[in-house]
N, C-alpha and C positions, 0 to 999 in steps of 0.2 A: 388465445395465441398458442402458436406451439414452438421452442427453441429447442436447437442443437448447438452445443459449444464444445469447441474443437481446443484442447489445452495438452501441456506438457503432461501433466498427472494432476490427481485429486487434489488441490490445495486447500490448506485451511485458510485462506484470503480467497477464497472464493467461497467455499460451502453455504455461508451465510444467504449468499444472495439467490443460491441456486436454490435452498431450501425452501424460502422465502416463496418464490416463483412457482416452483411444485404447486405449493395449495392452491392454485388457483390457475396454472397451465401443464400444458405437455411437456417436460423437459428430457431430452435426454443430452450425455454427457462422453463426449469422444476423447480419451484422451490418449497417451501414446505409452505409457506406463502407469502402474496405480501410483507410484510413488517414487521419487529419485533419492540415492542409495544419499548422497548428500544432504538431502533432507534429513532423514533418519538422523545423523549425526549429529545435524543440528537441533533435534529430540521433537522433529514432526511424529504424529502419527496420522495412520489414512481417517478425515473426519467420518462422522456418519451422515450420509445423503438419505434422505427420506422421499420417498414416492417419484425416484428418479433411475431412468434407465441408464445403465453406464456399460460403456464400450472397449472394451481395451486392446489396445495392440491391431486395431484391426488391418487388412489386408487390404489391396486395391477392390477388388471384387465386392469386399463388403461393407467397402466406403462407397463405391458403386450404387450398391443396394441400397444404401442407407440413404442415400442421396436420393434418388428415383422417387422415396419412397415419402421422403421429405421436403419434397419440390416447395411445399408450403409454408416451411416452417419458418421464421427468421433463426438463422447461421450468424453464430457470433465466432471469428477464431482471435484466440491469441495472437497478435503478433504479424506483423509482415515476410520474415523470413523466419520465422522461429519453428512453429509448430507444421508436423506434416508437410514440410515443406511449402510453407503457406502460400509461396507465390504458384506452386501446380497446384495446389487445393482450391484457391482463387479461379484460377482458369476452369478448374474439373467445374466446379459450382456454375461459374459463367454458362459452362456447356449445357448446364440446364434454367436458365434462365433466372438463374438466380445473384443478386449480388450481395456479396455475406459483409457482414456487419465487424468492423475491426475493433480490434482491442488492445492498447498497446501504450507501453512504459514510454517517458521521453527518450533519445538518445541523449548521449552525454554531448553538449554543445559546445565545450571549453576545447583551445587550445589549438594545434594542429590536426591532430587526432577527430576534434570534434569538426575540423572544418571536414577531413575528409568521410565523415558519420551523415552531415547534410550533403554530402554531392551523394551518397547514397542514396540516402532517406530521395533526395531531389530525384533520382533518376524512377526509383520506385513512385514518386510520385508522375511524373510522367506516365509511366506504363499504368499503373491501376486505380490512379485516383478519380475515373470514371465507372472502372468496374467495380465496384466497392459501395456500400449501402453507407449507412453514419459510421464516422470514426470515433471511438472513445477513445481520448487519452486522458492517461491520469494524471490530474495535477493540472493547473495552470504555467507548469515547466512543460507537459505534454504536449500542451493549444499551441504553448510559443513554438518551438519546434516544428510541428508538424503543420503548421500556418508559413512557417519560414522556408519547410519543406516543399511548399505547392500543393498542400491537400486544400480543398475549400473549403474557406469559413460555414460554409450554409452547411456542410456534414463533420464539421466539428464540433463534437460535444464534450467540456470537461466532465472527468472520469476518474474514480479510484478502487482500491481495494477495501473489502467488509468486512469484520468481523463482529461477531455474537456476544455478548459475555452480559450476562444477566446480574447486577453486583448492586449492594444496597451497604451502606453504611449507616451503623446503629449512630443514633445522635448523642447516646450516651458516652461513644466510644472518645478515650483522651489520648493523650500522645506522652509520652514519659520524658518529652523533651522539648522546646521548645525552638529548638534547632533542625531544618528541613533537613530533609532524607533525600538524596540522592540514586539514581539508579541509569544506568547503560547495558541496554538490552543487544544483541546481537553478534558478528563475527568478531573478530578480535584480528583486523587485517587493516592494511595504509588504506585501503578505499574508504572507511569506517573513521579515519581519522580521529581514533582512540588514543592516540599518544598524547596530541595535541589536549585534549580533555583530560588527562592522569595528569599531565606535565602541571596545568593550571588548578583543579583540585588540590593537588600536593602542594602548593603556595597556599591553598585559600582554605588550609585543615580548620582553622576555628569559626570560619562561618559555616559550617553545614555538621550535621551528624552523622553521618557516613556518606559514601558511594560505595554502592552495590553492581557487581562487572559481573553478568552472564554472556557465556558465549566462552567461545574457545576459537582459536585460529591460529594462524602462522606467529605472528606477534606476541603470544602470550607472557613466553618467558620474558623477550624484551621489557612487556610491559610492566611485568611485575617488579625489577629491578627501579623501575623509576619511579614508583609508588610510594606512598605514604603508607605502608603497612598498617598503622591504626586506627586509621579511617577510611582506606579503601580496601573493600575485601573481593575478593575473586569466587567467584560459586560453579565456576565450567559450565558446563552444559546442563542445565535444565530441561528436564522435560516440557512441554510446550501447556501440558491442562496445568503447570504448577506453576505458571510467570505469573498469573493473574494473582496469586497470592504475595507476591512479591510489589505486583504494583498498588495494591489494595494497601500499602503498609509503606509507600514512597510517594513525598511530592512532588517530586519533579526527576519527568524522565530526559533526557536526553540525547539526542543523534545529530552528532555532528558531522556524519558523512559528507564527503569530498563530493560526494553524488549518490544518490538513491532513487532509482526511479520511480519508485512509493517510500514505504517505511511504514508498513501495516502496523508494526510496533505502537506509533505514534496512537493508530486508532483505538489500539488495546489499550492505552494510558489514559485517554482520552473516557471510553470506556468504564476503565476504573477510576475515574473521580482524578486522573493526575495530572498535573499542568506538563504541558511538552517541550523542551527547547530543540529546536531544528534547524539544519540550514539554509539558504533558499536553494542552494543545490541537490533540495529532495522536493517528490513530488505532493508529500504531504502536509509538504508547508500550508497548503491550501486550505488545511485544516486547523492551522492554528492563525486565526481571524480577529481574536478580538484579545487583549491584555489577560482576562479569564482562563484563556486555555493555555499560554505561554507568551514565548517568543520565536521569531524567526532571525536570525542574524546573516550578514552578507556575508558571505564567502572571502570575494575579493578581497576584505578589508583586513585577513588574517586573523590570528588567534587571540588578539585584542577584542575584536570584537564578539567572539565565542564567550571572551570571559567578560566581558561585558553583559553580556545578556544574561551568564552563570548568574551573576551578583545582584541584576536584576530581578529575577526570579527568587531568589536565596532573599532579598531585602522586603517580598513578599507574607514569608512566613510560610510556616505551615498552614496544613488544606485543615479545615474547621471542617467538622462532620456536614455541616449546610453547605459551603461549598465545595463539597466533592459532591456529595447528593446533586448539586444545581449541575455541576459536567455532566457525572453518569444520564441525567434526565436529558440532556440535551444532546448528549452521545446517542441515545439511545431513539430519539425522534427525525437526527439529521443522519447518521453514519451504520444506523443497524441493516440487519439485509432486508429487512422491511420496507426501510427506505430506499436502500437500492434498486427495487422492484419496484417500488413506485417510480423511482427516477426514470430508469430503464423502461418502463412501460410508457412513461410521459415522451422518452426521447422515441421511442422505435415506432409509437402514435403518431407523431409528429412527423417523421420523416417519410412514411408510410403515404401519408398526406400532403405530401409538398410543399407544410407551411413553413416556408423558407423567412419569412415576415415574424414568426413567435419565435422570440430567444428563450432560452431554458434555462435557468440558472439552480445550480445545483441546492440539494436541501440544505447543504450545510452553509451557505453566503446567503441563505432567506432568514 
């Protein structure tokens, strides 16, 4: 096969899979900057792509070309109205007989706001939910959604983000405490709904060993005021190759986001051997499936039930070198980009072929 995937910029929640594809297809990589200055901040750097052509900034003329030239390839973009202006990239594609393959976050579905997110989504589905090859969304928040939207179930395939991390823990390795380690990887903003988690930590100082806050955002100062100084520490922004050492040394991560439309985080935790609490207003809730990898807590139910599942998790214990090994190996067969190159090759097989009759179900719910 050969793909082209039309994105914002080079992200490390993609590299994985794109790498993965390489060794065994044509890939090449269209994006619209190598890297958003936001990122940076938040201590991305550009990953390394291997045996992949990558495009940047290109112009009409040599999206043109690049199209003409690729009549054959399956076209994966980003997004509905995101990238490239995806609903003209959709029609240019159309013009050549091709219908590209979507890729895309749930909308936020709560409230006012989310009612007027589906009369969008709704009207977009209208107009292009013919022109359009399989849809991925990520999460089983994505399916709902874009099923609620008017996309059809027969080109909805759940969907997520990949990452890599090759991580082994020695069996000899002990823990100097027998109190779980806490950690909250990301922005430091009300969408993250970081206060709500400091606020319940700070009550619950003598079940856990610390919480560990990376990330930086508007909120920070806020947050720090309400904190437990000697049990929750603040680390700013971390570079992105140096979290993994963070969660290699944490059992339990945590995102309590208001809404996430993944939470690649989550895959990273997962990854390193660490159990994940999430809420179902992310789309990586999806990933945490069975008592082993976490919890997922409701939303609606409030902050009860966020610290409900905290103490759940906490009454767990710490990760024994066996069970983190048992994650990592399980991370590593259901969520690597390995896998999602096989997923991806099973779903873009499949709809190629019009068997509308075979459900796919992704590697991590097998």
């Amino acid at each position: 096969m050969r793909f082209v995937f039309w994105q914002g910029c080079i992200s490390i929640h993609q590299n994985a899979l794109l790498n993965a594809l390489a060794k065994r297809h044509t890939v090449t990589l269209v994006v619209e900057q190598k890297i958003h200055q936001e990122r940076i901040s938040e201590g991305w750097e550009i990953p390394e792509l291997k045996h992949i052509s990558i495009i940047t900034a290109p112009d009409k003329q040599e999206i043109l070309k690049l199209i003409k030239r690729e009549k054959n390839a399956e076209h994966i973009v980003s997004g509905l109205d995101t990238v490239f202006k995806s609903y003209h990239l959709i029609s240019l594609l159309n013009c050549y007989g091709i219908k590209p393959h979507i890729y895309a976050e749930p909308y936020n579905p709560s409230g006012f706001l989310g009612f007027i997110r589906f009369v969008k989504y709704r009207l977009l589905a209208l107009k292009y939910r013919n022109r359009i090859g399989a849809f991925l969304a990520t999460g089983k928040l994505g399916v709902y959604c874009y099923k609620k939207a008017g996309f059809s179930t027969k080109r909805l395939f759940e969907w997520g983000y990949f990452t890599d991390i090759q991580a082994v823990i020695s069996s000899s390795e002990q823990k100097s405490s027998t109190l779980p380690r806490l950690i909250y990887i990301g922005k430091l903003d009300k969408r993250k709904n970081v206060h709500t988690l400091l606020e319940i930590c700070s009550k619950q100082v003598k079940n856990y060993m610390v919480l560990s806050v990376i990330g930086c955002g508007p909120e920070e100062s806020f947050l720090k005021t309400i904190s437990n100084q000697a049990k929750i520490k603040f680390y700013g922004t971390v570079p992105h190759k140096d979290i993994y050492k963070h969660l290699l040394s944490s059992d339990i991560l945590i995102l309590p986001s208001l809404f996430d439309g993944w939470g690649a985080v989550v895959n990273e935790a997962l990854q390193c051997g660490c159990r994940a609490i999430t809420s179902d207003h992310c789309g990586a809730a999806s990933l945490i499936n069975s008592l082993s990898k976490g919890s997922v807590f409701p939303l609606k139910k409030g902050s009860l039930s966020l610290e409900s599942a905290i103490l759940t998790e906490i009454n767990k214990g710490i990760l024994s070198p066996a069970k983190r090994n048992s994650l990592i190996e399980w991370a590593q067969k259901t969520i690597s980009g390995e896998a999602a190159a096989n997923y991806l090759e099973e779903i873009i097989t499949t709809y190629n072929n019009k068997n509308s009759a075979m459900q796919i179900i992704p590697p991590w719910d097998k």
